[in-house]
N, C-alpha and C positions, 0 to 999 in steps of 0.2 A: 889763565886767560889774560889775554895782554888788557892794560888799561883804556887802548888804543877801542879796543872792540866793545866797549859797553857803547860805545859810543855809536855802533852798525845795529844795535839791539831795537828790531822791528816792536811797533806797537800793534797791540793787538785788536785794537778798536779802529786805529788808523794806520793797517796797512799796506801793504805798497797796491791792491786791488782796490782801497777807500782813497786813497789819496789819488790812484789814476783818474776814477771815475769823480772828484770834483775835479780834479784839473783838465778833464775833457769839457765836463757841461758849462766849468768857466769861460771855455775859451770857445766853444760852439754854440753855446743858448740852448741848444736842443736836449731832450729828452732819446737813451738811447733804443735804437731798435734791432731785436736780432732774434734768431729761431731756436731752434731745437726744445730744451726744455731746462728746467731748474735744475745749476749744477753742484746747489747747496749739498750740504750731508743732511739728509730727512730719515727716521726711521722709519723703513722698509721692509720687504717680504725673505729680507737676508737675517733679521731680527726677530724672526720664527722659526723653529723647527719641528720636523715632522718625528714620532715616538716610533714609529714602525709595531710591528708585532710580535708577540713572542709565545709567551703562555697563555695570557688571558684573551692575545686574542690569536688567530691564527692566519700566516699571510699564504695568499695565493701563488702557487707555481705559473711562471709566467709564460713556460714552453706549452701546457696544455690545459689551463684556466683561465677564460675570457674576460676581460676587462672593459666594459660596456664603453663608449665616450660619446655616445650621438646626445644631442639637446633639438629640444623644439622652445620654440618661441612663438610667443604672439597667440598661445593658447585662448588667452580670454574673451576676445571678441571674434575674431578677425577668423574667416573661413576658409581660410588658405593660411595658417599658421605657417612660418619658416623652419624647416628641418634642417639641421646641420651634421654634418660627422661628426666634427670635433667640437667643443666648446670656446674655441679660438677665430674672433673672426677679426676682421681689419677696418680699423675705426674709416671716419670720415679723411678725407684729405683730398682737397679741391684741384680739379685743375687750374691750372692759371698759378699756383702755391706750386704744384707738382708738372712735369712733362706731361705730353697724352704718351708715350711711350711707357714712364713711369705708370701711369694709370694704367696702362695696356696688362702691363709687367703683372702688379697688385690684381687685376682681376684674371689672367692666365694662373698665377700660382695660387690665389683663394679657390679658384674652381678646382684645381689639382685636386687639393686637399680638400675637398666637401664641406666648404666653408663661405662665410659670404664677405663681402665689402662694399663701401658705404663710398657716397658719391663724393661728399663734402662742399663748400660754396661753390656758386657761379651754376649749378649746372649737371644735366650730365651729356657725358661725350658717346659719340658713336661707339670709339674703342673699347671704353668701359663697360658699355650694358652689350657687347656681340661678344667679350671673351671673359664676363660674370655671370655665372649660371644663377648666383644670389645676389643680388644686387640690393641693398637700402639707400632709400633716396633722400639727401639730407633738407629737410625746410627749413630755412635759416632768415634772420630777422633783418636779411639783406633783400631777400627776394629773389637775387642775380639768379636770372637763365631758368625763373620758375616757370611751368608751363602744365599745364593739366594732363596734356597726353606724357609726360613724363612720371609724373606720377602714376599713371595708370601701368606703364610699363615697368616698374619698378615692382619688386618683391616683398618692399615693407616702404613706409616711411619715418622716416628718425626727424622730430623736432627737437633743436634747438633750442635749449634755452640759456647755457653755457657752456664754457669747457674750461678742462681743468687747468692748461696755462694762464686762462684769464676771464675768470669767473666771474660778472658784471661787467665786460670788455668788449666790443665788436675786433673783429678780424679786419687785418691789411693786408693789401698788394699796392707792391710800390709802382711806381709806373715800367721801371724795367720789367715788369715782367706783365705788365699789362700789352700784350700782342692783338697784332689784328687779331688773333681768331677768339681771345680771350676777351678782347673788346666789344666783338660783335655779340658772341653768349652774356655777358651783361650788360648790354647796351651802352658801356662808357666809354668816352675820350681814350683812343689808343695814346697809351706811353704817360697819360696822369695817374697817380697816386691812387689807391683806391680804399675808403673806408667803412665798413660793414656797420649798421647799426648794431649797438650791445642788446636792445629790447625790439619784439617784436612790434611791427605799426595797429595791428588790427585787432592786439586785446593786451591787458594790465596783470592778469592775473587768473588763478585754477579757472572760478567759475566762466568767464570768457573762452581759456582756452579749451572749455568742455565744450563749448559751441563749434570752435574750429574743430575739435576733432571729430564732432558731428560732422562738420562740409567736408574732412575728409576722407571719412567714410563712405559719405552719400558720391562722392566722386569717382572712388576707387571700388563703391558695390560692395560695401561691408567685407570687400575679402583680403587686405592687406593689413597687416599688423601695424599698430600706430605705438614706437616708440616716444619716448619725451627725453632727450639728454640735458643733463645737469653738470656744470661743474660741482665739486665740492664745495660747496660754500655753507651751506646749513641744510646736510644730505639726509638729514631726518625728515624734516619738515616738508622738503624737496619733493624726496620719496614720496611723502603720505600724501602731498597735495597731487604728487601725477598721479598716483592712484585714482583720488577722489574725481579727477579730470577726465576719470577714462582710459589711460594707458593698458595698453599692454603689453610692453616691455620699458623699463626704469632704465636708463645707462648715467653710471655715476661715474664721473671720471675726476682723478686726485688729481692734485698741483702736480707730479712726475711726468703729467704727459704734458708731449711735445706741441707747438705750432709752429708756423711758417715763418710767421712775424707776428710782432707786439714789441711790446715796453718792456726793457730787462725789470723796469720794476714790478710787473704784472707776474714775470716768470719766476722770480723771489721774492714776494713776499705778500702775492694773493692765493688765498686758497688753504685747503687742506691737503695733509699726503691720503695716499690711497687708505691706508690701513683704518684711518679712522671713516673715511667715507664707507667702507664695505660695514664696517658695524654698526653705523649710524643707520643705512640702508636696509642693512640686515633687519635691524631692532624697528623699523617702522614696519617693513610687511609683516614682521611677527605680531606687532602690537594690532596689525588690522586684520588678520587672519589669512592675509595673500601671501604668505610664502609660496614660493613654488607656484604658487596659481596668476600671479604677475611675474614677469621672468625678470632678474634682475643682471644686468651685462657692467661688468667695473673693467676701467682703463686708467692707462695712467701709471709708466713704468715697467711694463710687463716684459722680463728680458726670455725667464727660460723656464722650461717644466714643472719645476718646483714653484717656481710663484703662480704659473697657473694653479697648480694644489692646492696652495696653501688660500687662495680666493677661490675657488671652490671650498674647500672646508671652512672659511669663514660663510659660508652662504651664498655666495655668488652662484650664479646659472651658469654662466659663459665671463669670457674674458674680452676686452679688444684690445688690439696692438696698432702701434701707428710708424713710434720711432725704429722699432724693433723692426717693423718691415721694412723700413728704406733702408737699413742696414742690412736685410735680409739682401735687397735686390742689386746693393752696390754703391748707396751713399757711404762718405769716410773712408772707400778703397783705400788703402796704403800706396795702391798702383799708381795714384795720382799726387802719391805726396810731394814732389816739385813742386808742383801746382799751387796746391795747397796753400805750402812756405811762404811762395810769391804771393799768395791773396794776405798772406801775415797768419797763419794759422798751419793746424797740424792736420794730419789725419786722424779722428778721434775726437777732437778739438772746434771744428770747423761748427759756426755755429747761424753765419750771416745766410740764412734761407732766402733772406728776405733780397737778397742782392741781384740775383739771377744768373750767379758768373759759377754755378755750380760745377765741380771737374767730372764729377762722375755722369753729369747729365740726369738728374732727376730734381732737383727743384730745379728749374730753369727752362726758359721760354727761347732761348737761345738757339736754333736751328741747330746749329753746327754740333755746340755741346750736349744738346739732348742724342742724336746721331750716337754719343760714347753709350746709349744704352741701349744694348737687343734687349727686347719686350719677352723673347722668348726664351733666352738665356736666364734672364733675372726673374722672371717665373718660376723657370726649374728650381732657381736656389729658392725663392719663395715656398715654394709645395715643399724643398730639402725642408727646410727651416721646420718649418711648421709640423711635417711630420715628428720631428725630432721630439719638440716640443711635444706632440701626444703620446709619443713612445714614454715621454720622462714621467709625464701624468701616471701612465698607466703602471709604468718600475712601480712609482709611488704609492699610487691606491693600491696594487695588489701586495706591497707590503707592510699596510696598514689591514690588511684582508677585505677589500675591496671590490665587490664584483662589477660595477657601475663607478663612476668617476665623483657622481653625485651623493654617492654616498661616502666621500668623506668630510670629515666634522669637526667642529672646534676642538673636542676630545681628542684629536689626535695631534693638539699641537701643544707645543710650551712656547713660552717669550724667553727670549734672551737679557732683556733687558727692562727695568721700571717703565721708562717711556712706550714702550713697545707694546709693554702688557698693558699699560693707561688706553693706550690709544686702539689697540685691537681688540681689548677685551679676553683674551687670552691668559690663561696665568703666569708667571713667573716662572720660570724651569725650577724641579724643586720643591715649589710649594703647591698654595692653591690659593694665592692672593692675588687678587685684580686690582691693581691702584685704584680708586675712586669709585671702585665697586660697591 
Protein backbone atom coordinates (compact mmCIF):
# COMPACT_ATOMS: atom_id res chain seq x y z
CA UNK A 1 0.00 0.00 0.00
CA UNK A 2 1.28 3.23 -1.25
CA UNK A 3 1.56 5.83 1.67
CA UNK A 4 -0.26 8.10 -0.59
CA UNK A 5 -3.60 5.78 0.13
CA UNK A 6 -4.03 5.84 3.81
CA UNK A 7 -4.67 8.98 3.19
CA UNK A 8 -8.25 7.86 0.60
CA UNK A 9 -9.09 5.54 3.83
CA UNK A 10 -13.13 6.19 4.22
CA UNK A 11 -14.32 6.61 7.80
CA UNK A 12 -16.71 4.38 9.04
CA UNK A 13 -18.93 6.51 11.04
CA UNK A 14 -18.54 9.45 8.56
CA UNK A 15 -18.87 8.13 5.35
CA UNK A 16 -19.05 9.51 2.01
CA UNK A 17 -23.37 8.70 2.55
CA UNK A 18 -22.82 10.75 6.44
CA UNK A 19 -20.90 13.29 5.00
CA UNK A 20 -23.40 13.78 1.82
CA UNK A 21 -26.40 13.96 3.93
CA UNK A 22 -25.06 16.92 6.27
CA UNK A 23 -23.76 18.63 3.37
CA UNK A 24 -27.29 18.54 1.76
CA UNK A 25 -29.28 19.64 4.95
CA UNK A 26 -26.38 22.31 5.42
CA UNK A 27 -27.03 23.76 2.45
CA UNK A 28 -30.95 23.30 1.99
CA UNK A 29 -32.47 23.66 5.81
CA UNK A 30 -34.69 20.94 4.89
CA UNK A 31 -35.28 17.63 6.30
CA UNK A 32 -34.99 14.84 3.34
CA UNK A 33 -38.02 13.25 1.80
CA UNK A 34 -38.16 9.96 -0.50
CA UNK A 35 -40.03 6.51 -0.75
CA UNK A 36 -39.70 3.05 -1.13
CA UNK A 37 -38.35 1.59 2.06
CA UNK A 38 -35.29 1.08 4.52
CA UNK A 39 -32.22 0.33 2.60
CA UNK A 40 -30.21 -0.43 5.76
CA UNK A 41 -28.96 -4.21 6.26
CA UNK A 42 -31.84 -5.48 9.16
CA UNK A 43 -31.99 -9.00 9.92
CA UNK A 44 -34.46 -10.70 7.84
CA UNK A 45 -36.48 -13.82 6.64
CA UNK A 46 -32.89 -14.73 4.64
CA UNK A 47 -31.71 -15.34 8.41
CA UNK A 48 -34.02 -18.46 8.85
CA UNK A 49 -34.15 -21.51 7.48
CA UNK A 50 -36.47 -24.15 6.69
CA UNK A 51 -35.20 -28.08 8.14
CA UNK A 52 -37.30 -29.93 5.54
CA UNK A 53 -38.11 -33.64 6.34
CA UNK A 54 -36.68 -36.84 6.43
CA UNK A 55 -37.12 -39.53 8.80
CA UNK A 56 -38.83 -38.09 11.59
CA UNK A 57 -40.89 -36.62 9.70
CA UNK A 58 -42.14 -37.45 6.23
CA UNK A 59 -42.53 -34.92 3.25
CA UNK A 60 -45.43 -34.76 0.85
CA UNK A 61 -45.16 -35.74 -3.06
CA UNK A 62 -46.06 -32.82 -4.68
CA UNK A 63 -47.45 -34.30 -8.17
CA UNK A 64 -50.41 -36.11 -6.18
CA UNK A 65 -50.61 -34.82 -2.34
CA UNK A 66 -52.53 -31.64 -1.79
CA UNK A 67 -51.27 -28.65 -0.19
CA UNK A 68 -54.17 -26.62 1.42
CA UNK A 69 -53.33 -22.53 1.00
CA UNK A 70 -56.94 -20.82 1.43
CA UNK A 71 -57.10 -18.43 4.80
CA UNK A 72 -60.33 -16.85 5.97
CA UNK A 73 -60.33 -13.80 8.06
CA UNK A 74 -62.29 -11.79 9.96
CA UNK A 75 -63.67 -15.00 11.73
CA UNK A 76 -64.61 -13.34 14.92
CA UNK A 77 -67.22 -10.97 14.56
CA UNK A 78 -67.92 -9.98 11.36
CA UNK A 79 -70.75 -12.25 9.26
CA UNK A 80 -69.32 -12.08 6.05
CA UNK A 81 -65.67 -13.11 7.09
CA UNK A 82 -63.20 -12.61 3.97
CA UNK A 83 -62.01 -15.80 2.26
CA UNK A 84 -58.93 -15.91 0.36
CA UNK A 85 -56.97 -18.50 -1.93
CA UNK A 86 -53.73 -17.63 -1.05
CA UNK A 87 -52.47 -16.21 2.13
CA UNK A 88 -50.89 -13.28 0.13
CA UNK A 89 -52.86 -10.21 -0.18
CA UNK A 90 -51.71 -6.45 -1.21
CA UNK A 91 -51.27 -4.10 1.42
CA UNK A 92 -52.81 -0.52 1.32
CA UNK A 93 -51.31 1.91 -1.26
CA UNK A 94 -53.37 5.11 -2.00
CA UNK A 95 -54.21 6.60 -5.09
CA UNK A 96 -52.88 10.01 -5.44
CA UNK A 97 -49.21 7.96 -3.96
CA UNK A 98 -50.09 5.45 -6.83
CA UNK A 99 -51.67 5.83 -10.67
CA UNK A 100 -55.48 4.66 -10.97
CA UNK A 101 -53.91 2.54 -13.72
CA UNK A 102 -51.46 1.20 -11.11
CA UNK A 103 -54.54 0.63 -8.73
CA UNK A 104 -56.36 -0.86 -11.81
CA UNK A 105 -53.29 -3.17 -12.34
CA UNK A 106 -53.13 -4.30 -8.22
CA UNK A 107 -56.84 -5.10 -8.20
CA UNK A 108 -56.96 -7.11 -11.76
CA UNK A 109 -53.92 -9.26 -10.59
CA UNK A 110 -55.22 -9.67 -6.61
CA UNK A 111 -58.48 -10.80 -8.24
CA UNK A 112 -56.46 -13.36 -10.56
CA UNK A 113 -55.02 -14.97 -7.83
CA UNK A 114 -58.02 -15.14 -5.23
CA UNK A 115 -56.67 -12.68 -3.07
CA UNK A 116 -57.69 -9.17 -1.89
CA UNK A 117 -56.18 -5.50 -1.76
CA UNK A 118 -56.52 -2.75 0.20
CA UNK A 119 -57.53 0.89 -0.71
CA UNK A 120 -54.84 2.96 1.18
CA UNK A 121 -55.44 6.98 1.80
CA UNK A 122 -57.57 9.46 -0.04
CA UNK A 123 -60.21 7.07 -0.94
CA UNK A 124 -61.40 4.59 -3.04
CA UNK A 125 -61.53 4.87 -6.89
CA UNK A 126 -63.97 3.51 -9.25
CA UNK A 127 -61.19 1.36 -10.91
CA UNK A 128 -60.27 -0.32 -7.81
CA UNK A 129 -63.52 -1.67 -6.27
CA UNK A 130 -65.01 -2.76 -10.33
CA UNK A 131 -61.59 -4.94 -10.96
CA UNK A 132 -61.18 -6.04 -6.88
CA UNK A 133 -63.45 -8.85 -6.20
CA UNK A 134 -61.78 -8.39 -2.28
CA UNK A 135 -61.31 -5.26 -1.65
CA UNK A 136 -60.28 -3.72 2.22
CA UNK A 137 -60.98 -0.26 2.71
CA UNK A 138 -58.38 1.68 4.49
CA UNK A 139 -59.64 4.30 7.64
CA UNK A 140 -56.85 6.52 8.08
CA UNK A 141 -56.30 9.31 10.60
CA UNK A 142 -56.46 11.75 7.52
CA UNK A 143 -60.17 11.12 6.82
CA UNK A 144 -59.45 11.91 2.82
CA UNK A 145 -62.30 10.71 0.41
CA UNK A 146 -64.04 9.01 3.65
CA UNK A 147 -67.66 8.30 2.99
CA UNK A 148 -70.08 5.74 4.53
CA UNK A 149 -71.44 4.29 1.32
CA UNK A 150 -67.77 3.47 0.72
CA UNK A 151 -67.40 1.51 3.46
CA UNK A 152 -70.45 -0.17 2.98
CA UNK A 153 -69.13 -1.33 -0.50
CA UNK A 154 -66.01 -2.53 0.76
CA UNK A 155 -65.22 -6.25 1.87
CA UNK A 156 -63.48 -5.41 5.22
CA UNK A 157 -62.28 -2.30 6.85
CA UNK A 158 -58.44 -1.89 7.76
CA UNK A 159 -57.80 1.02 10.57
CA UNK A 160 -54.91 2.64 10.68
CA UNK A 161 -53.10 3.15 13.24
CA UNK A 162 -49.50 3.09 11.86
CA UNK A 163 -47.29 1.69 9.40
CA UNK A 164 -44.11 0.14 9.38
CA UNK A 165 -42.05 3.03 7.47
CA UNK A 166 -43.26 5.34 9.84
CA UNK A 167 -44.74 4.33 13.00
CA UNK A 168 -46.08 7.46 14.92
CA UNK A 169 -45.80 9.47 11.52
CA UNK A 170 -48.73 10.67 9.12
CA UNK A 171 -48.33 10.04 5.39
CA UNK A 172 -47.37 12.82 2.45
CA UNK A 173 -48.33 13.86 -1.06
CA UNK A 174 -46.53 16.46 -2.39
CA UNK A 175 -48.25 18.80 -4.36
CA UNK A 176 -46.88 17.23 -7.72
CA UNK A 177 -48.93 14.76 -7.37
CA UNK A 178 -51.73 16.27 -5.92
CA UNK A 179 -54.08 16.38 -9.39
CA UNK A 180 -57.54 17.55 -10.08
CA UNK A 181 -59.01 14.39 -9.53
CA UNK A 182 -56.89 13.59 -6.40
CA UNK A 183 -57.71 16.88 -5.20
CA UNK A 184 -61.31 16.67 -5.64
CA UNK A 185 -61.40 12.96 -3.59
CA UNK A 186 -59.82 14.74 -0.57
CA UNK A 187 -61.08 17.90 -0.82
CA UNK A 188 -57.65 19.84 -1.06
CA UNK A 189 -55.89 22.82 -3.01
CA UNK A 190 -54.82 21.08 -6.31
CA UNK A 191 -50.83 21.07 -6.70
CA UNK A 192 -50.31 22.01 -2.53
CA UNK A 193 -48.45 19.79 -0.49
CA UNK A 194 -50.46 17.33 1.44
CA UNK A 195 -50.10 16.13 5.21
CA UNK A 196 -51.92 13.08 6.74
CA UNK A 197 -52.45 13.38 10.50
CA UNK A 198 -50.11 10.69 12.45
CA UNK A 199 -53.23 10.07 15.28
CA UNK A 200 -56.66 9.68 14.69
CA UNK A 201 -59.07 13.00 15.51
CA UNK A 202 -62.10 11.16 17.25
CA UNK A 203 -60.42 8.85 19.86
CA UNK A 204 -56.74 8.70 22.02
CA UNK A 205 -56.68 5.24 22.76
CA UNK A 206 -58.11 1.00 22.96
CA UNK A 207 -60.98 1.89 24.94
CA UNK A 208 -62.21 4.83 22.48
CA UNK A 209 -61.33 2.94 19.51
CA UNK A 210 -63.79 0.19 20.86
CA UNK A 211 -66.49 2.64 20.30
CA UNK A 212 -65.56 3.46 16.80
CA UNK A 213 -65.48 0.00 15.95
CA UNK A 214 -68.83 -0.17 17.31
CA UNK A 215 -70.06 2.89 14.67
CA UNK A 216 -68.45 0.66 12.37
CA UNK A 217 -70.12 -2.03 12.57
CA UNK A 218 -73.44 -0.55 13.16
CA UNK A 219 -72.67 0.98 9.56
CA UNK A 220 -71.58 -1.68 7.73
CA UNK A 221 -74.52 -4.41 9.58
CA UNK A 222 -72.03 -6.23 11.63
CA UNK A 223 -71.05 -8.04 8.37
CA UNK A 224 -67.48 -6.63 7.51
CA UNK A 225 -64.42 -7.66 9.20
CA UNK A 226 -62.74 -4.68 11.23
CA UNK A 227 -59.06 -4.93 10.97
CA UNK A 228 -56.67 -2.53 13.07
CA UNK A 229 -52.98 -1.94 11.50
CA UNK A 230 -50.12 -1.24 13.47
CA UNK A 231 -46.63 -0.38 12.64
CA UNK A 232 -44.04 -2.15 14.59
CA UNK A 233 -43.41 -0.03 17.27
CA UNK A 234 -44.37 -1.91 20.51
CA UNK A 235 -46.26 -4.99 18.57
CA UNK A 236 -47.09 -6.74 21.74
CA UNK A 237 -48.97 -4.33 23.50
CA UNK A 238 -50.34 -3.19 20.01
CA UNK A 239 -51.55 -6.63 19.38
CA UNK A 240 -53.22 -7.15 22.87
CA UNK A 241 -54.78 -3.68 22.84
CA UNK A 242 -56.54 -4.34 19.21
CA UNK A 243 -57.69 -7.38 20.64
CA UNK A 244 -59.11 -5.98 23.68
CA UNK A 245 -60.72 -3.23 21.09
CA UNK A 246 -62.42 -5.70 19.17
CA UNK A 247 -60.52 -6.45 16.09
CA UNK A 248 -60.66 -9.04 13.97
CA UNK A 249 -57.80 -9.14 12.10
CA UNK A 250 -54.24 -7.64 13.61
CA UNK A 251 -51.82 -6.45 10.57
CA UNK A 252 -48.40 -5.73 12.04
CA UNK A 253 -46.26 -4.43 9.52
CA UNK A 254 -42.14 -4.19 10.27
CA UNK A 255 -39.79 -1.15 9.40
CA UNK A 256 -39.00 -3.20 5.71
CA UNK A 257 -42.06 -2.06 4.36
CA UNK A 258 -42.28 0.58 1.98
CA UNK A 259 -44.14 4.19 1.50
CA UNK A 260 -44.70 6.80 -0.99
CA UNK A 261 -43.07 9.46 0.93
CA UNK A 262 -41.71 10.43 4.50
CA UNK A 263 -38.60 11.55 6.20
CA UNK A 264 -35.41 9.32 5.19
CA UNK A 265 -35.07 9.53 8.90
CA UNK A 266 -38.58 7.83 9.66
CA UNK A 267 -37.38 5.08 7.02
CA UNK A 268 -34.03 4.33 9.00
CA UNK A 269 -34.31 4.55 12.22
CA UNK A 270 -38.04 4.26 13.29
CA UNK A 271 -39.54 1.11 13.99
CA UNK A 272 -38.79 -2.56 14.23
CA UNK A 273 -37.93 -5.32 11.36
CA UNK A 274 -40.52 -7.70 10.65
CA UNK A 275 -39.15 -10.71 12.48
CA UNK A 276 -39.46 -9.38 15.68
CA UNK A 277 -42.90 -7.86 15.08
CA UNK A 278 -44.36 -11.54 14.13
CA UNK A 279 -43.13 -12.70 17.52
CA UNK A 280 -44.11 -10.01 19.56
CA UNK A 281 -47.66 -10.43 17.78
CA UNK A 282 -47.47 -13.95 17.90
CA UNK A 283 -46.67 -14.13 21.73
CA UNK A 284 -49.61 -11.63 22.63
CA UNK A 285 -52.51 -13.74 20.91
CA UNK A 286 -50.86 -16.82 22.56
CA UNK A 287 -50.81 -14.97 25.90
CA UNK A 288 -54.85 -14.06 25.38
CA UNK A 289 -55.99 -17.39 23.93
CA UNK A 290 -56.77 -15.78 20.33
CA UNK A 291 -54.47 -17.44 18.21
CA UNK A 292 -55.97 -18.32 15.15
CA UNK A 293 -59.21 -17.07 16.47
CA UNK A 294 -57.98 -13.19 15.63
CA UNK A 295 -56.33 -13.44 12.27
CA UNK A 296 -53.00 -12.05 12.42
CA UNK A 297 -51.80 -10.46 8.59
CA UNK A 298 -47.57 -9.28 8.88
CA UNK A 299 -45.96 -6.98 6.07
CA UNK A 300 -43.08 -5.41 5.65
CA UNK A 301 -40.40 -6.78 3.13
CA UNK A 302 -42.04 -9.64 1.74
CA UNK A 303 -40.02 -10.58 -1.42
CA UNK A 304 -40.73 -14.48 -2.38
CA UNK A 305 -42.18 -17.90 -1.23
CA UNK A 306 -39.88 -18.73 1.40
CA UNK A 307 -40.55 -15.69 3.43
CA UNK A 308 -44.19 -16.11 3.09
CA UNK A 309 -43.32 -19.71 5.03
CA UNK A 310 -41.18 -18.86 7.20
CA UNK A 311 -44.18 -15.87 8.57
CA UNK A 312 -46.54 -18.52 8.51
CA UNK A 313 -44.46 -20.74 10.52
CA UNK A 314 -43.64 -17.99 12.85
CA UNK A 315 -47.63 -17.66 13.38
CA UNK A 316 -48.81 -15.44 10.93
CA UNK A 317 -52.24 -16.20 9.16
CA UNK A 318 -51.62 -14.28 5.96
CA UNK A 319 -48.85 -12.10 4.52
CA UNK A 320 -49.15 -8.53 2.82
CA UNK A 321 -47.07 -7.18 0.01
CA UNK A 322 -46.82 -3.67 -1.16
CA UNK A 323 -43.21 -2.95 -2.62
CA UNK A 324 -43.12 -6.39 -4.04
CA UNK A 325 -46.16 -5.54 -6.03
CA UNK A 326 -45.13 -2.42 -7.73
CA UNK A 327 -42.29 -4.45 -8.80
CA UNK A 328 -44.48 -7.21 -9.72
CA UNK A 329 -46.45 -4.73 -12.14
CA UNK A 330 -43.38 -2.82 -13.56
CA UNK A 331 -41.93 -0.20 -11.21
CA UNK A 332 -37.65 -0.16 -11.43
CA UNK A 333 -38.20 -1.71 -15.18
CA UNK A 334 -34.64 -1.80 -16.42
CA UNK A 335 -36.67 -0.79 -19.65
CA UNK A 336 -36.62 2.74 -18.35
CA UNK A 337 -33.12 2.99 -17.28
CA UNK A 338 -32.30 6.28 -19.40
CA UNK A 339 -34.66 7.56 -17.57
CA UNK A 340 -33.89 6.65 -14.56
CA UNK A 341 -29.98 7.96 -14.94
CA UNK A 342 -31.40 11.32 -15.94
CA UNK A 343 -33.63 11.60 -12.76
CA UNK A 344 -29.90 10.64 -10.95
CA UNK A 345 -30.76 7.30 -10.13
CA UNK A 346 -30.69 3.65 -11.32
CA UNK A 347 -33.19 1.02 -11.99
CA UNK A 348 -33.38 -0.89 -8.61
CA UNK A 349 -32.26 2.27 -6.86
CA UNK A 350 -34.95 4.67 -7.75
CA UNK A 351 -36.35 5.76 -4.47
CA UNK A 352 -37.99 9.60 -5.01
CA UNK A 353 -41.95 8.11 -5.00
CA UNK A 354 -42.73 11.20 -3.75
CA UNK A 355 -41.75 13.19 -7.04
CA UNK A 356 -44.44 12.16 -9.51
CA UNK A 357 -41.90 11.95 -12.53
CA UNK A 358 -42.18 8.14 -12.30
CA UNK A 359 -40.78 6.23 -15.84
CA UNK A 360 -42.56 3.29 -15.35
CA UNK A 361 -45.85 5.11 -14.70
CA UNK A 362 -47.16 3.83 -11.37
CA UNK A 363 -46.47 6.28 -8.63
CA UNK A 364 -47.34 9.18 -10.67
CA UNK A 365 -50.20 11.57 -11.50
CA UNK A 366 -48.75 12.41 -14.62
CA UNK A 367 -51.13 11.71 -17.57
CA UNK A 368 -48.65 11.06 -20.00
CA UNK A 369 -46.47 8.80 -17.82
CA UNK A 370 -49.05 6.79 -16.21
CA UNK A 371 -50.20 5.99 -20.15
CA UNK A 372 -46.48 3.68 -19.88
CA UNK A 373 -48.75 1.42 -17.73
CA UNK A 374 -51.44 -1.24 -19.23
CA UNK A 375 -53.72 -2.06 -16.20
CA UNK A 376 -53.98 -5.27 -17.84
CA UNK A 377 -50.61 -6.26 -18.71
CA UNK A 378 -49.27 -5.48 -15.27
CA UNK A 379 -52.18 -7.50 -13.72
CA UNK A 380 -51.12 -10.60 -15.53
CA UNK A 381 -47.43 -10.28 -14.21
CA UNK A 382 -49.33 -9.40 -10.84
CA UNK A 383 -51.44 -12.89 -10.63
CA UNK A 384 -47.70 -14.40 -12.50
CA UNK A 385 -46.04 -13.11 -9.29
CA UNK A 386 -48.20 -14.11 -6.86
CA UNK A 387 -48.83 -17.51 -8.16
CA UNK A 388 -45.21 -18.25 -8.08
CA UNK A 389 -45.12 -17.21 -4.68
CA UNK A 390 -47.80 -19.99 -3.62
CA UNK A 391 -46.37 -22.55 -5.65
CA UNK A 392 -42.91 -21.82 -3.45
CA UNK A 393 -45.20 -22.02 -0.15
CA UNK A 394 -46.59 -25.05 -1.04
CA UNK A 395 -42.58 -26.75 -2.43
CA UNK A 396 -42.18 -25.67 1.12
CA UNK A 397 -44.77 -26.98 3.37
CA UNK A 398 -45.04 -30.20 1.64
CA UNK A 399 -41.44 -30.66 2.31
CA UNK A 400 -41.62 -30.08 5.85
CA UNK A 401 -44.78 -32.77 5.44
CA UNK A 402 -47.34 -30.37 5.28
CA UNK A 403 -50.89 -30.74 4.12
CA UNK A 404 -52.23 -27.17 4.74
CA UNK A 405 -49.82 -24.15 4.67
CA UNK A 406 -50.93 -23.26 8.35
CA UNK A 407 -49.63 -25.88 9.52
CA UNK A 408 -46.16 -24.98 9.31
CA UNK A 409 -44.28 -24.15 12.66
CA UNK A 410 -41.56 -22.52 14.54
CA UNK A 411 -40.08 -26.37 14.73
CA UNK A 412 -39.40 -26.23 11.36
CA UNK A 413 -36.97 -23.58 11.47
CA UNK A 414 -33.43 -22.75 12.68
CA UNK A 415 -31.76 -19.04 12.82
CA UNK A 416 -28.77 -18.31 11.11
CA UNK A 417 -27.49 -16.07 13.21
CA UNK A 418 -27.38 -14.67 17.35
CA UNK A 419 -29.52 -11.49 16.25
CA UNK A 420 -31.89 -13.42 14.34
CA UNK A 421 -32.53 -16.12 16.80
CA UNK A 422 -32.78 -12.80 19.61
CA UNK A 423 -35.26 -11.36 17.53
CA UNK A 424 -37.37 -14.22 16.09
CA UNK A 425 -37.49 -16.48 18.71
CA UNK A 426 -36.17 -19.23 16.72
CA UNK A 427 -33.08 -21.25 17.77
CA UNK A 428 -29.79 -21.08 16.59
CA UNK A 429 -28.96 -23.72 13.71
CA UNK A 430 -27.22 -26.45 15.81
CA UNK A 431 -28.47 -25.85 18.98
CA UNK A 432 -31.53 -25.10 21.07
CA UNK A 433 -30.57 -21.69 22.33
CA UNK A 434 -32.83 -18.50 21.95
CA UNK A 435 -30.68 -15.45 22.91
CA UNK A 436 -32.67 -13.74 25.73
CA UNK A 437 -34.86 -16.65 26.17
Amino acid sequence: MKESDWALRESHTFDRHAIAYIRRAASTGLYRIRGFGAKRRIPNFDDLLMKGASMSRYPLEGYRERCRTSVTLGTRFASKPIELEIPITIAGMSFGSLSANAKEALGRGASAAGTSTTTGDGGMTQEERKHSRRLVYQYLPSRYGMNPDDLRAADAIEVVVGQGAKPGGGGMLLGEKISKRVAEMRTLPEGIDQRSACRHPDWTGPDDLAIKILELREITNWEKPIYIKCGAARPYYDTALSVKAGADVVVIDGMQGGTAATQDVFIEHVGQPTLVAIKEAVKALVDLDMHRKVQLVVGGGIRSGADVAKALAMGADAVSIGTAALVAIGDQDPAFQEEYEALGSAAGCWEDYQAGTDPAGITTQNDELAKRLDPVAGGKKLANYLRVLTLEVQTIARACGKSHIHNLEADDMVALTVEAAAMSGIPLAGTNWVPGA
